[in-house]
Every structure is written in C-alpha cells, then in structure tokens.
Backbone as ProteinMPNN parsed JSONL, in Angstrom:
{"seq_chain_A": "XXXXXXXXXXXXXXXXXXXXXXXXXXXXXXXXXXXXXXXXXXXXXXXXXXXXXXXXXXXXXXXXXXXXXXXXXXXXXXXXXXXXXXXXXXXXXXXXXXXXXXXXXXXXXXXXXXXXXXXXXX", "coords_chain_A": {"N_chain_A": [[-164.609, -167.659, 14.143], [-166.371, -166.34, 10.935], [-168.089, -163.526, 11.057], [-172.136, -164.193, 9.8], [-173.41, -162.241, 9.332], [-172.204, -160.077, 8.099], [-170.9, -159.075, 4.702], [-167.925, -159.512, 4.091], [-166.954, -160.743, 6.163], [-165.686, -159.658, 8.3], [-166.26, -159.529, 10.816], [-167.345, -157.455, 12.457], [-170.624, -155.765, 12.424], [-172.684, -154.759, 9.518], [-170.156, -153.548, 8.73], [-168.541, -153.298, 5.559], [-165.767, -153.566, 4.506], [-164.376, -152.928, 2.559], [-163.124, -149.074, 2.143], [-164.866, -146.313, 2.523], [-166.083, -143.818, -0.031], [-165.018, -140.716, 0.274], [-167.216, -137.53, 1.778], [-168.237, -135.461, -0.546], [-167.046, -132.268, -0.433], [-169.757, -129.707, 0.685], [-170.582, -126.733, -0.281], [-172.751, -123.897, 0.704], [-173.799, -121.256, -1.635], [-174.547, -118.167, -0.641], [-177.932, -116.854, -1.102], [-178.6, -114.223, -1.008], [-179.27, -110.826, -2.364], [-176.851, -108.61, -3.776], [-175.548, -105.81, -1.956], [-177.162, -102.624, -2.252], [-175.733, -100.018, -4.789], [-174.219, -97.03, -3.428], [-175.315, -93.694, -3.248], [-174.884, -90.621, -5.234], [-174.588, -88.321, -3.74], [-173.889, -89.558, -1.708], [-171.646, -90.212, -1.765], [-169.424, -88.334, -2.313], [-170.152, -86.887, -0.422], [-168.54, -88.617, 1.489], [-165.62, -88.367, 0.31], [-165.4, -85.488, 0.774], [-164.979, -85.385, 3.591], [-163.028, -87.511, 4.277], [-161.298, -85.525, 2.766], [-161.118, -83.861, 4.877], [-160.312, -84.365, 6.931], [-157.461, -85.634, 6.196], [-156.563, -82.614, 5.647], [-156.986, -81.338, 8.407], [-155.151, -83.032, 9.682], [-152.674, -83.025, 8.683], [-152.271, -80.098, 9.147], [-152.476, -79.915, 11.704], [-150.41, -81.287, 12.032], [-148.064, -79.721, 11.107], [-148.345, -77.66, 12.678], [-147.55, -79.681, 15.41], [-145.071, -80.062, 14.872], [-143.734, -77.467, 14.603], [-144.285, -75.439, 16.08], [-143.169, -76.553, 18.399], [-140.654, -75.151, 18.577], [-140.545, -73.222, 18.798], [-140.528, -69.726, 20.244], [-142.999, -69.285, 21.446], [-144.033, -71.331, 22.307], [-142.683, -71.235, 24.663], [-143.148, -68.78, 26.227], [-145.839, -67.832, 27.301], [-148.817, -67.249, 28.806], [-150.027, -69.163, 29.932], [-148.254, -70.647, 31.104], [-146.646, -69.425, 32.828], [-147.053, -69.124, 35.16], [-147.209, -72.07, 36.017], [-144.141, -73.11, 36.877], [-142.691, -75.245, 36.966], [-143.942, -77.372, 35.53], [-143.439, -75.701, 33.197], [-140.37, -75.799, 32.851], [-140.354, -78.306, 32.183], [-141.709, -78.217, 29.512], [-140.19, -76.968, 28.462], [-137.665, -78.856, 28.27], [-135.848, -80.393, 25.925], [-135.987, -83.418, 24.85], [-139.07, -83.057, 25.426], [-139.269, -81.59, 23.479], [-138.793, -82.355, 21.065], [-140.086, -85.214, 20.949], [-143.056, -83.985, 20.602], [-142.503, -82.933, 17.965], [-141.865, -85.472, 16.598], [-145.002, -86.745, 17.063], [-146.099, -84.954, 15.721], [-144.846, -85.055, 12.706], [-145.83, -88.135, 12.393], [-148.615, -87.707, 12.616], [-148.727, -86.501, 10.027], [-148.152, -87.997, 8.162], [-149.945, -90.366, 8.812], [-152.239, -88.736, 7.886], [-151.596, -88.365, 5.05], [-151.248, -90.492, 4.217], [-153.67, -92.219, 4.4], [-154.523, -90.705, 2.176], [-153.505, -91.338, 0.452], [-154.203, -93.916, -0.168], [-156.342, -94.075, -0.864], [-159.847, -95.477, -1.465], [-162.431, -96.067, -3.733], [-163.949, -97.979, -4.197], [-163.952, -99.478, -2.113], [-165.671, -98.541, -0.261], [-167.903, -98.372, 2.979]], "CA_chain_A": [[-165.616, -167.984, 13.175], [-166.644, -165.396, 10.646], [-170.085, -163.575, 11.866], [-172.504, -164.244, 8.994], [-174.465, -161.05, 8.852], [-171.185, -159.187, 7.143], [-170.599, -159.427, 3.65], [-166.618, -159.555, 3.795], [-166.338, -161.778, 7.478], [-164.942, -158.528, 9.138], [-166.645, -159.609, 12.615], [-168.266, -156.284, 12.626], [-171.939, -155.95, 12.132], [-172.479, -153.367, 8.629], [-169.016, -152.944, 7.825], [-167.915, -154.007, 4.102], [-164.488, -154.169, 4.614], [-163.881, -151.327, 2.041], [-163.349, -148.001, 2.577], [-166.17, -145.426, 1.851], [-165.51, -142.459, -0.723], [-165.329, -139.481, 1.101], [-168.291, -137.096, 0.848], [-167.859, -134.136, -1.136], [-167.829, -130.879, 0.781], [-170.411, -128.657, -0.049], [-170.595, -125.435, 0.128], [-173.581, -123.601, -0.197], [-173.699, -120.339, -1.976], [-175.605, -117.109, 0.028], [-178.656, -116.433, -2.226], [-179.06, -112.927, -0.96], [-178.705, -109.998, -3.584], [-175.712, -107.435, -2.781], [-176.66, -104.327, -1.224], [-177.234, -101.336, -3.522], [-175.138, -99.057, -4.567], [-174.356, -95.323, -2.947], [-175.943, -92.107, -3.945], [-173.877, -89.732, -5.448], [-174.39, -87.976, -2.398], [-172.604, -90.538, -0.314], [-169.919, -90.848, -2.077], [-169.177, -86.879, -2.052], [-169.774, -86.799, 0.871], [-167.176, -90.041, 1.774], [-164.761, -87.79, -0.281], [-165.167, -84.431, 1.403], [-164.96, -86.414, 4.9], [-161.165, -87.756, 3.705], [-160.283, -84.271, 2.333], [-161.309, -83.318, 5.639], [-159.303, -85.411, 7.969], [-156.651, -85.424, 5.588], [-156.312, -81.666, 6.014], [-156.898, -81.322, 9.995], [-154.066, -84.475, 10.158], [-151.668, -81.937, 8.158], [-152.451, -78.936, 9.851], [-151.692, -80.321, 13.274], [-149.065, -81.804, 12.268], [-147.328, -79.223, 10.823], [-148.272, -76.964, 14.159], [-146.773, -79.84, 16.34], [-143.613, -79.865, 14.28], [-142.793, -76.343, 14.048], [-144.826, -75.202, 17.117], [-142.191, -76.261, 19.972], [-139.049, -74.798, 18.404], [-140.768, -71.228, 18.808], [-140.839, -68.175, 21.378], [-144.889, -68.726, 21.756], [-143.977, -72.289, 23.428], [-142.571, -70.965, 26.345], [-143.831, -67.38, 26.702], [-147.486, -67.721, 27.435], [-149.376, -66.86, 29.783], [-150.334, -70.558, 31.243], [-146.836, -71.117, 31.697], [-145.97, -68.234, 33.75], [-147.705, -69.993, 36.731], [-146.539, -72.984, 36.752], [-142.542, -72.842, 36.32], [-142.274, -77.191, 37.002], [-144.879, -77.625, 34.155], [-142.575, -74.884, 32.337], [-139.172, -76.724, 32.937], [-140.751, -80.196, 31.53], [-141.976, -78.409, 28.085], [-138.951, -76.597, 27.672], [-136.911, -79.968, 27.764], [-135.564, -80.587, 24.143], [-136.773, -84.384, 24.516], [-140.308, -83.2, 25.313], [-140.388, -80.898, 22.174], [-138.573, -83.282, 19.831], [-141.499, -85.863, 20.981], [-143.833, -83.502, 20.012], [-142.484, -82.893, 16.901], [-141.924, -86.49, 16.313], [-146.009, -86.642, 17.055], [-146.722, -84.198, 14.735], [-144.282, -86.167, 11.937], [-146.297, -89.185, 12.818], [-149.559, -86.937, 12.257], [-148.725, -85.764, 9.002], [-148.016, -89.562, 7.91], [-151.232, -90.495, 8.608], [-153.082, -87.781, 7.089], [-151.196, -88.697, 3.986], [-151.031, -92.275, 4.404], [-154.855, -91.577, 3.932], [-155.174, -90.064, 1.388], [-153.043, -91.797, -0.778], [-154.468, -95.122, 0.255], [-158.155, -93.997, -0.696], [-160.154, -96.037, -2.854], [-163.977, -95.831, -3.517], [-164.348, -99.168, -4.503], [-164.166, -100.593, -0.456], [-166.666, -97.825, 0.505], [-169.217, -98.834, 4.009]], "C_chain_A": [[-166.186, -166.685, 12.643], [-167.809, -165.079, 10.952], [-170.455, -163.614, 10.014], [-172.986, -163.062, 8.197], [-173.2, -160.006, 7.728], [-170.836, -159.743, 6.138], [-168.791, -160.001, 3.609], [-166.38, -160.403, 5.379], [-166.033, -160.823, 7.913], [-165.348, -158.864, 10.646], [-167.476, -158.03, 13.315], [-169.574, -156.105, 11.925], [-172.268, -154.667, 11.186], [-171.48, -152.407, 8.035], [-168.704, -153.744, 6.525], [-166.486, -154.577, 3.69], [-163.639, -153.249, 3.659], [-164.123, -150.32, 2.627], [-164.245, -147.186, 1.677], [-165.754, -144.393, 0.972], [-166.046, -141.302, 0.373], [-166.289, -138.665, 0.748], [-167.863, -135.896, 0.618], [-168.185, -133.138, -0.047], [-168.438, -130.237, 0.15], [-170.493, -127.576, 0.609], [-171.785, -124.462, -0.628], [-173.445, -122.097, -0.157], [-175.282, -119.098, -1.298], [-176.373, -116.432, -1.329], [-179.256, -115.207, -2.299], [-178.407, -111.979, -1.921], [-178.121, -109.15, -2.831], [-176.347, -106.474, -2.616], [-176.44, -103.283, -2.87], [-176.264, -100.468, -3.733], [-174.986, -97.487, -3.92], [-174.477, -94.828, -3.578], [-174.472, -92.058, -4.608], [-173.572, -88.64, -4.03], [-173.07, -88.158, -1.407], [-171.353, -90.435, -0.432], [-169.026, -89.635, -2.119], [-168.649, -86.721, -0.825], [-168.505, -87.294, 1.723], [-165.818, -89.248, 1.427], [-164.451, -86.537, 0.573], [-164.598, -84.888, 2.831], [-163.112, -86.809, 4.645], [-160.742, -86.858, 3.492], [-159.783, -83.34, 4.071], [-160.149, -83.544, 6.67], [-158.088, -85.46, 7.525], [-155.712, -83.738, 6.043], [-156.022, -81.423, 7.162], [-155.534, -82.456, 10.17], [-153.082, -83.272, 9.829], [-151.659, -80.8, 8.932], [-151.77, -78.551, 10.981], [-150.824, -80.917, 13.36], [-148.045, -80.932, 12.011], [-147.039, -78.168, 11.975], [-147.127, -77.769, 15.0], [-145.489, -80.011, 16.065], [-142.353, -78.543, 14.63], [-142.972, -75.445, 15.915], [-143.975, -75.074, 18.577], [-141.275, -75.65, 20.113], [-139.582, -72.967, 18.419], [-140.722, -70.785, 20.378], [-142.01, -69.034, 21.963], [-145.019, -70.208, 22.784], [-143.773, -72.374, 24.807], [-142.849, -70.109, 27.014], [-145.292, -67.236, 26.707], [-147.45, -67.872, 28.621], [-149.922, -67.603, 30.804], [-149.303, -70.617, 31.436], [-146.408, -70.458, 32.686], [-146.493, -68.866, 35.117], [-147.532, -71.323, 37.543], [-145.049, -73.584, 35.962], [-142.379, -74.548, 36.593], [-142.463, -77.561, 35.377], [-143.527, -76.766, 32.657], [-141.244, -75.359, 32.119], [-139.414, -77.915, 32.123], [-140.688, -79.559, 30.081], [-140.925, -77.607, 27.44], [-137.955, -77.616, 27.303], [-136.723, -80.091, 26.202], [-135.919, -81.913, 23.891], [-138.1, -84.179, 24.416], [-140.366, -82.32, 24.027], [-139.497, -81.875, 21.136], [-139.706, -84.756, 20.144], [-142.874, -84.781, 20.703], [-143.793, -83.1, 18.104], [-142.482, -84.193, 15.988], [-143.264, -87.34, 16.415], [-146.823, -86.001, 16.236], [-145.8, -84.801, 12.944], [-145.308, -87.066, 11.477], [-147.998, -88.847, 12.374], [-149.193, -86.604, 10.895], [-148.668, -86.809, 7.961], [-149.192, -89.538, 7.545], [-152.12, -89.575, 7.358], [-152.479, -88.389, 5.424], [-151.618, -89.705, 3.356], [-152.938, -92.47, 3.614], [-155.589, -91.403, 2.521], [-154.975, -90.719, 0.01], [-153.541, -93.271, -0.805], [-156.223, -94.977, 0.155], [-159.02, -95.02, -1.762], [-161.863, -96.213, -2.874], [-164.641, -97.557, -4.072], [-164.156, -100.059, -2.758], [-164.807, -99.281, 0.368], [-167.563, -98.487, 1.946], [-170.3, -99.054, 2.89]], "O_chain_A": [[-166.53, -165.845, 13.474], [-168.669, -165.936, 11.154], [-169.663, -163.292, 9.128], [-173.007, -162.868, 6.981], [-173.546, -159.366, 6.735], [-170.409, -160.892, 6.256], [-168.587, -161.032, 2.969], [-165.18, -160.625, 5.536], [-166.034, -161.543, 8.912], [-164.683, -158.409, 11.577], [-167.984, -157.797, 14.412], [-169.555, -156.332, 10.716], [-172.207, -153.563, 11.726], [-171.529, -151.359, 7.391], [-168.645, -154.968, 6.638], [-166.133, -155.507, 2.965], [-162.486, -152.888, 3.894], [-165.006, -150.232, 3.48], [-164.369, -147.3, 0.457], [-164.691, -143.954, 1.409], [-167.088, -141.146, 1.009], [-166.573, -138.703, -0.449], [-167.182, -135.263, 1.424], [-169.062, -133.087, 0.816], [-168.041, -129.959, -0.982], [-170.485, -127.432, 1.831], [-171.907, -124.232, -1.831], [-173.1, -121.524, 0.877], [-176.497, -119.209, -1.464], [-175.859, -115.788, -2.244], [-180.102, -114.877, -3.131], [-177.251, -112.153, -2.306], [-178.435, -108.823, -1.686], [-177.488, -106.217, -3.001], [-175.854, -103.323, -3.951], [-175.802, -100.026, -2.681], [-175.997, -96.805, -4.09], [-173.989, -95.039, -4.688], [-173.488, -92.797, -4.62], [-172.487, -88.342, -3.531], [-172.126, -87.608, -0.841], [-170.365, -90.504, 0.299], [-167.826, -89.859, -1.962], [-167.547, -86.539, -0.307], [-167.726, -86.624, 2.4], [-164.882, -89.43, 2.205], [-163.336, -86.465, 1.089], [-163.431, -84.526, 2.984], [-162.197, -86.069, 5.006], [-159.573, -86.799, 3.874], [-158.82, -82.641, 4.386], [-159.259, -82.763, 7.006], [-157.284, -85.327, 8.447], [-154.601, -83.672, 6.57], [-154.823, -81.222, 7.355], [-155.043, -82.356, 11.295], [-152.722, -82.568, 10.772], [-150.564, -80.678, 9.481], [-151.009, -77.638, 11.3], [-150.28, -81.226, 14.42], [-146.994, -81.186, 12.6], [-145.9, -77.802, 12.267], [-146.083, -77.215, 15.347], [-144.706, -80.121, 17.008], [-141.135, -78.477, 14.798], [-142.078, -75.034, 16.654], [-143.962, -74.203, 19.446], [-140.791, -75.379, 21.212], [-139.019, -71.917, 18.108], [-140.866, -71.465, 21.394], [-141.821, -69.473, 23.097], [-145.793, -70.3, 23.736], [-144.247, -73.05, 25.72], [-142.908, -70.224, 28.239], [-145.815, -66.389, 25.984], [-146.611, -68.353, 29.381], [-150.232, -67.277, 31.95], [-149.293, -70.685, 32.665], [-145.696, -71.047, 33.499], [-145.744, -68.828, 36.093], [-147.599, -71.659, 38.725], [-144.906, -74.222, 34.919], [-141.365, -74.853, 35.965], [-141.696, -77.859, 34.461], [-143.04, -77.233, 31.628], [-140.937, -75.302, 30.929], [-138.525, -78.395, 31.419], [-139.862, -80.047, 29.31], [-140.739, -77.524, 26.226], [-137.354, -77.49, 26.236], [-137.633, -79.818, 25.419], [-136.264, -82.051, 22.717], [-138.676, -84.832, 23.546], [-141.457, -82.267, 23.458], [-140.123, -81.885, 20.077], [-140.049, -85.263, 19.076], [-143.884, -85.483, 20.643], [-144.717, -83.03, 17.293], [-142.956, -84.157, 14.853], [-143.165, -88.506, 16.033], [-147.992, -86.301, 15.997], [-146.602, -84.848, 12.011], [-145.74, -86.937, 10.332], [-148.609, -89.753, 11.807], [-150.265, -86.03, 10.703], [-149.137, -86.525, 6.858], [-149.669, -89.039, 6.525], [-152.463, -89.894, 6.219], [-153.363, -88.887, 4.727], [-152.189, -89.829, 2.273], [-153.187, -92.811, 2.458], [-156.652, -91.762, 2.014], [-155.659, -90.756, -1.013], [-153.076, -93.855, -1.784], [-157.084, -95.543, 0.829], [-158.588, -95.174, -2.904], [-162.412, -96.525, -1.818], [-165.813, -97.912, -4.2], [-164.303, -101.271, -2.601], [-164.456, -99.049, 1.525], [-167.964, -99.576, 1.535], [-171.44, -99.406, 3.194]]}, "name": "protein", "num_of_chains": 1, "seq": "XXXXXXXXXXXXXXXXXXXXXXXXXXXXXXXXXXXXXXXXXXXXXXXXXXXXXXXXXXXXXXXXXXXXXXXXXXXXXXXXXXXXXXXXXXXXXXXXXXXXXXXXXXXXXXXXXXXXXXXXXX"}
C-alpha cells in the first residue's frame, strides 16, 4: 500500500521520485590583492646573485675537469703522507668521476642561467 505522505507513492518519507539537479560547484574567488611589486633593488640584486652562482658553478667546474689530469693532483704536499689516500686519487676512475662532477657542475651553472626569468621572482 502506497504511504500517503509521498507525492509519487515511493514508500519513502520526502522523496519525489525524481532526481535532484546537481548543485553547481562553486568556487569562490580569494579577494586578497597580489603582493607588490620588487624594488629595483631586488631585482639587481636577484640578478647579481644568478651571475654569481652562475660564475662560481663554472669556475669549479672547469677546475674539477681539468684539475685531475695535472702534475698538482698528485704532487702535493697532503698527499705525500698518506700514499693509500694517494693510490685512490691517482685511479683514472676516481679522476674521470671528478671530471664527470665538474661536467655536471658546469651544466648547472648554465642550465641556470639560461633558464632565468624575472617574471617567477620570490
């Protein structure tokens, strides 16, 4: 027996028997104003800072490149003391991993530089 209280007989108490429209999603928009822009300062600064790092990346990279295949790698004066230590950095894997560190360094630094853009500043 249909219950009375439902418009459509469904036997459920406040159902219609149609389906409901779905409710819109809302989404509400953040009403805070964007931050300000940077000095000129900053942004110098931001610049020198990249030239900086940029440079030091190069530098040391070009040291650990060139650096192992010399004299000055194995003739110093810490080495002379400990001949184990001295055996390891003479290995030709440990200085082609160094040079392949300093490679890898010189990347970066690049990678950097060329990848700068002042429009995704902090």
């Amino acid at each position: 027996m249909p219950n009375s209280t439902s418009p459509q007989g469904s036997g459920l108490p406040g159902r219609t028997g149609l389906a409901s429209e779905p409710e819109p999603n809302v989404v509400s928009v953040d009403e805070t104003p964007a931050p300000k822009g940077l000095s000129r300062g900053q942004i110098w600064l931001h610049r020198l800072l990249v030239l900086l790092f940029v440079f030091v990346c190069a530098a040391a990279g070009v040291l650990l490149v060139v650096l192992p295949w010399t004299p000055q790698w194995t003739d110093n004066s810490l080495l002379l003391h400990y001949p184990d230590l001295r055996t390891l950095i003479t290995h030709g894997f440990f200085r082609g991993l160094c040079s392949g560190l300093g490679l890898l360094d010189i990347w970066i630094g690049f990678s950097e530089a060329i990848h700068y853009h002042e429009d995704k500043l902090p």
